[in-house]
N, C-alpha and C positions, 0 to 999 in steps of 0.2 A: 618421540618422533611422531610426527601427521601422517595418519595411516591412508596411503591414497588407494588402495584399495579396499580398505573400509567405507571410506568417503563413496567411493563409486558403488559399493555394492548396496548400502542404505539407500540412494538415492534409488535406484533403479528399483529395492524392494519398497519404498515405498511408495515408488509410480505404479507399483500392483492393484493398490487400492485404489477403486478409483477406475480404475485404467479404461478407455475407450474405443472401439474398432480400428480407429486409424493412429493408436497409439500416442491418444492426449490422454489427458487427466482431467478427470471432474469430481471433486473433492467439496461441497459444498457443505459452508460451515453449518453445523449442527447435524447434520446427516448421517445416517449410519455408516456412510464410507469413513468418513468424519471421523469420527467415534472412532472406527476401527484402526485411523491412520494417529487419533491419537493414542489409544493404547500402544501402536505399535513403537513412538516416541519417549513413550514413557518406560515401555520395557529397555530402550538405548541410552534412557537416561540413570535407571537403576544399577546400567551395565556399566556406568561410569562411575558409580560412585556417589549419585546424588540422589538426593532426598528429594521425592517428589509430589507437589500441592496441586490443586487451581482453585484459583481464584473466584469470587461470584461472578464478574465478568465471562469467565470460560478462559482465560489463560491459563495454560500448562507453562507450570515454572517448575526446574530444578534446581537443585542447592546444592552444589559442592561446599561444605562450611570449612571454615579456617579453625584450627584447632586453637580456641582461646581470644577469639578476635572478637570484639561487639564494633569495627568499622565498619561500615556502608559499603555494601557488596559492588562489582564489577557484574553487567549484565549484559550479556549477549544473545541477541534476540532477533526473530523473523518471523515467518507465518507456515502455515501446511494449507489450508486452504485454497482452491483455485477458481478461475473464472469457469464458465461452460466449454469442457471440450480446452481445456487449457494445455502448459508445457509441465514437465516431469521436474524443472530446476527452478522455475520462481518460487520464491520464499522460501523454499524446501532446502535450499544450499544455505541458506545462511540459518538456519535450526540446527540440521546436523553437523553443519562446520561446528558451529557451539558446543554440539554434544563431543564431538572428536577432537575440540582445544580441551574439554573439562577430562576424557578419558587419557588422552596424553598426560597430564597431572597427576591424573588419579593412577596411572599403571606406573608411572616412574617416578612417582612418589616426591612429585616435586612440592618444597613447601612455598606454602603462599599466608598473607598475612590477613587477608581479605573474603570473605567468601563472591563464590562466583558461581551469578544466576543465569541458568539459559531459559529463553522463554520463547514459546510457540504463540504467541498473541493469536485472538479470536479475530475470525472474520474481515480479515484485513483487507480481502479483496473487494466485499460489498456485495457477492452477488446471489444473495437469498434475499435481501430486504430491498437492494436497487438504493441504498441512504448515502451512499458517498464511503461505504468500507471505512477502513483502520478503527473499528469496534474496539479492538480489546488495549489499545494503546491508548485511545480516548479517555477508554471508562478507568483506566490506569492513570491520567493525566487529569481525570475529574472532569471531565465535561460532557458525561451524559446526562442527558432529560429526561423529564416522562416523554416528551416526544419521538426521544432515540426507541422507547422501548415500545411506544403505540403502533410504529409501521408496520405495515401488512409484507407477506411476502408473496408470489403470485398465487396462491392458495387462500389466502384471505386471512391465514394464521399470525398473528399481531409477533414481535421479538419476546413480549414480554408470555407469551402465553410458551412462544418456541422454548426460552430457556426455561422454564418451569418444566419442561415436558423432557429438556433436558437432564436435568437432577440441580438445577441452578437456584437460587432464590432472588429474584431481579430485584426486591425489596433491599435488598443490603450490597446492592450496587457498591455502593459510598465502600466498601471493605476493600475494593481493588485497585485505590489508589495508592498512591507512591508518593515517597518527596525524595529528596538529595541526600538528606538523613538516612534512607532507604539504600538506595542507588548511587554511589558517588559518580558513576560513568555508563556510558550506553554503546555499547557498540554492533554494527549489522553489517553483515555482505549481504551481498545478492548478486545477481547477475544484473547487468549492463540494461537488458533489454532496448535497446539501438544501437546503432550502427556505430559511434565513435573506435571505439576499444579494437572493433577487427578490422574499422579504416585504416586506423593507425598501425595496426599490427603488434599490441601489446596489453599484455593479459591481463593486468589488474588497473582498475581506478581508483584511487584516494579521491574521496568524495571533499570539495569544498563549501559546499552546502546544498539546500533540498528547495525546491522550487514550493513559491507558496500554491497549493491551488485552490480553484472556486468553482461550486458548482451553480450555475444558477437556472431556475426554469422558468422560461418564456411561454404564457398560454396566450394565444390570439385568439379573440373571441370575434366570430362574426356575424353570418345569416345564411344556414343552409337552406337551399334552395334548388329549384328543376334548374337542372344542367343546359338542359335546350329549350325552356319556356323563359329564362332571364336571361335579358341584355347582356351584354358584355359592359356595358354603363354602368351598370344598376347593380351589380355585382358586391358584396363584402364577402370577400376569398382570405379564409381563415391562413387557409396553405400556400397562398402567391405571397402573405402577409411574414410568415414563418422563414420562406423562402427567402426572401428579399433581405432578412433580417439573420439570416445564415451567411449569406456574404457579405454580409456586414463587417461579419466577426473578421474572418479574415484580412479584410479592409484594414481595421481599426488596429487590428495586432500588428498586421504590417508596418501601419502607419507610423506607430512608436518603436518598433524594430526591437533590438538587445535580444535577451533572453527569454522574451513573451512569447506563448504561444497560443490558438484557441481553436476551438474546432465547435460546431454544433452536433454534439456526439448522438442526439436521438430526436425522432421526432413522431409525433404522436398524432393521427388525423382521424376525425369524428366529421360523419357516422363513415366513412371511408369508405361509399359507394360507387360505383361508378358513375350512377345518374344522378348523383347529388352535390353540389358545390360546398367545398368543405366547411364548414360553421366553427369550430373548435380547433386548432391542433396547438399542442405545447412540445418545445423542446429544450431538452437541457441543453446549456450550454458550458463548456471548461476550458476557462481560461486559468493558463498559470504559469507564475514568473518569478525569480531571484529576489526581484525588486517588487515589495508590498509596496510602494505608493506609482509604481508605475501601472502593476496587476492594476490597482483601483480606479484608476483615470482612466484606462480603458473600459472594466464595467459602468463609469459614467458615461463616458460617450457613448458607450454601446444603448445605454439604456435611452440615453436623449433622441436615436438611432430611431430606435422602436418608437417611440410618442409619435416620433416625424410618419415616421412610416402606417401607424395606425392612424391618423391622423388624416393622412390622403386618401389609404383604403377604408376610413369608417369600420376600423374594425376598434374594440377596447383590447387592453392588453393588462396582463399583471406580470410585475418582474419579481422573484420569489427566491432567496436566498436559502439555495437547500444545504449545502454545506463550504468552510473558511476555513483554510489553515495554515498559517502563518509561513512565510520561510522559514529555514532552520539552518543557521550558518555552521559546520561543525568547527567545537573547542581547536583556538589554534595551540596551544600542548598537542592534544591527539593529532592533530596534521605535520607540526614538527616528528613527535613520535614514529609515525606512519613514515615520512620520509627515511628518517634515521635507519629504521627498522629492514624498511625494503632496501637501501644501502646494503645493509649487512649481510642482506639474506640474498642480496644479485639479482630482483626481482625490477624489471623495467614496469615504473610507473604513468600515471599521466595522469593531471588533477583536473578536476573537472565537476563543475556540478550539476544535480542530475534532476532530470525534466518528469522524473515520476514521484509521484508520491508514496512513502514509507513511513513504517510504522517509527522510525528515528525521528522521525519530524514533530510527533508528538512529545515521546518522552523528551527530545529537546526543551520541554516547556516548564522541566523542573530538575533538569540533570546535563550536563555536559556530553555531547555526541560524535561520533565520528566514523563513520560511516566506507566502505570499500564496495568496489565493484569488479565481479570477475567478468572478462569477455563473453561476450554472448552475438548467434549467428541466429539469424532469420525470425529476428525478432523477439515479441514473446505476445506471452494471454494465445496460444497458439500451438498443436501439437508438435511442429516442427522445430522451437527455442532448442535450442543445442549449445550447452558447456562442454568445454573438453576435460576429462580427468587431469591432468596437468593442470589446465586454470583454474579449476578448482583449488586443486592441492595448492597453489600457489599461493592464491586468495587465504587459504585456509592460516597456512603456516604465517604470515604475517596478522592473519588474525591475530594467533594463539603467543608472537613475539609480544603484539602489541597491548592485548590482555596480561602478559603473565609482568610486563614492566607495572601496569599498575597496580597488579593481584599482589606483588612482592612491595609496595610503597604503604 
């Protein structure tokens, strides 16, 4: 049985680490909160039964093993990590849901044919390096660089210098990949983080797939210069240039409508004087959509957008592809399953695919995915995200239905 007061008491003990004045969480990967929240994981994992590694990535993986099995384990996985000043349930519900499907098993001594991994993936949310997060699903999926490990974080300390400092060896990256051979199935909750689930008034989502996103950085280069000795003629304004090119985005995503969405999430302005007309400013921009060829016709126009636009204000511009990552449709077996399942178990669903990016999205890239969403209120990346114990447990137990149909194949 899904222990919903277990559930709730883990989460709550692990929003100690961490924990912030007005009751967020700031957990940032590699950090000694870090550290501390994942021993405390690893102690939950022991308690289950399972045998526990990490990888040179920094993934914390447990093993519950099959007695006599050499099949490709079942893996259930999410992050601990948070943004600054974040909420107590992103990432954090779908780890220990994992750890409490694997100690359900392990206490009731249910047999399974398969071993089943639960994994704490590294750094998924991005925000020690600012590179676009899902780290430790990447370097799992094989697509880290020397340039994934070169970034600085605001301290000037590079990823590769962080994990060495960590007890990591960035050199034998390549050790923390995976194949299907590996992983037959992937499976993640998490909470909702918007508004559908408590519009509609029902508690879990069956995820239909994972919206591709893109992050790209626009730097407009122009000509800082005295604020009140140049014309309003004579003018190359880095930042009317950035501007103009921020509502763009929305413009362009409108334009194609569906499941696109884009925001100009930062922007960056040099020397950011008062008395000086801005010469530099870059900002990222993140767009992202269902549809990979609809996402890319939009960074084309966006981009033809910006030529026009520097083009009138004399400013140059460069468009910089900081990070790509594909849609992830999930396996329709696990969406039939996932229906079947919540069927049995009287759990009201609603299917739906989700506009944020997870660490599913990745491992979709060599393993079959399917993905769940428990309700969530006032948002998230934010002290006030709020799951109910109830949704939780709900989420949980058709996890642990829909793990143990393939843990037992």
């Amino acid at each position: 049985m899904i222990n919903k007061q277990r559930l709730h008491e883990r989460i709550e003990s692990l929003a100690e680490i961490g924990k912030t004045a007005d009751g967020g969480v700031t957990r940032i990967a590699f950090t000694d909160e870090y550290k501390k929240g994942l021993d405390l994981i690893t102690a939950w994992m022991q308690q289950a039964g399972m045998r526990v590694r990490m990888d040179q990535a920094g993934n914390l993986i447990g093993i519950l093993e099959a007695p006599s099995s050499e099949l490709p384990a079942v893996a259930i996985g999410s992050h601990i990590d948070s943004v600054g000043n974040g909420g107590k349930y992103d990432g954090t519900v779908g780890v220990i849901a994992g750890i409490e499907v694997a100690q359900h098993i392990y206490e009731e001594n249910i047999s399974i044919k398969r071993p089943l991994e639960v994994i704490a993936f590294c750094e998924e949310e991005g925000s020690r390096f600012q590179s676009g997060g899902v780290y430790g699903s990447r370097a799992m999926a094989g697509k880290i660089t020397s340039d994934d490990l070169a970034v600085k974080d605001k301290e000037g300390v590079t990823r590769y210098e962080v994990m060495k400092q960590f007890g990591l060896d960035p050199e034998r990256i390549q050790e923390a990949e995976r194949d299907s051979s590996e992983i037959s199935l992937y499976l993640e909750m998490h909470i909702e983080q918007g508004p559908i689930l408590a519009k509609k008034d029902i508690p879990v989502g069956i995820i239909t797939g994972i919206t591709g996103l893109s992050l790209t950085e626009i730097v407009f280069e122009g000509e800082s210069n005295h604020v009140g000795a140049t014309p309003m003629d004579m003018r190359n304004d880095a930042l009317l240039g950035a501007c103009e090119a921020a509502l763009a985005v929305e413009k362009i995503v409108n334009k194609y409508g569906g499941t696109a969405v884009g925001t100009a999430a930062t922007m960056d302005v040099l020397p950011s004087q008062v008395n000086i007309i801005p010469g530099i400013v870059s900002t990222v921009v993140d767009v992202r959509d269902v549809d990979l060829i609809r996402r890319e016709n939009i960074l084309k126009d966006l981009e033809k957008k910006v030529k026009e636009i520097c083009e009138n204000r004399g400013l140059n511009y460069q468009f910089i592809t900081k990070l790509k990552a594909n849609p992830a449709m999930s396996a329709d077996h696990v969406l039939e399953r996932m229906r079947i399942e919540s069927k049995q178990l009287g759990i009201k669903t609603f299917e739906m695919p989700s506009g944020g990016g997870h660490d599913a999205q990745l491992i979709a890239e060599f393993t079959d995915m399917g993905m769940i969403f428990v309700r969530s209120e006032n948002g998230s990346h934010n002290p006030k995200e709020y799951a109910s114990p109830e949704d939780i447990t709900s989420g949980t137990e058709l996890l642990a239905n829909v793990a143990l149909h393939y843990l037992k194949c």
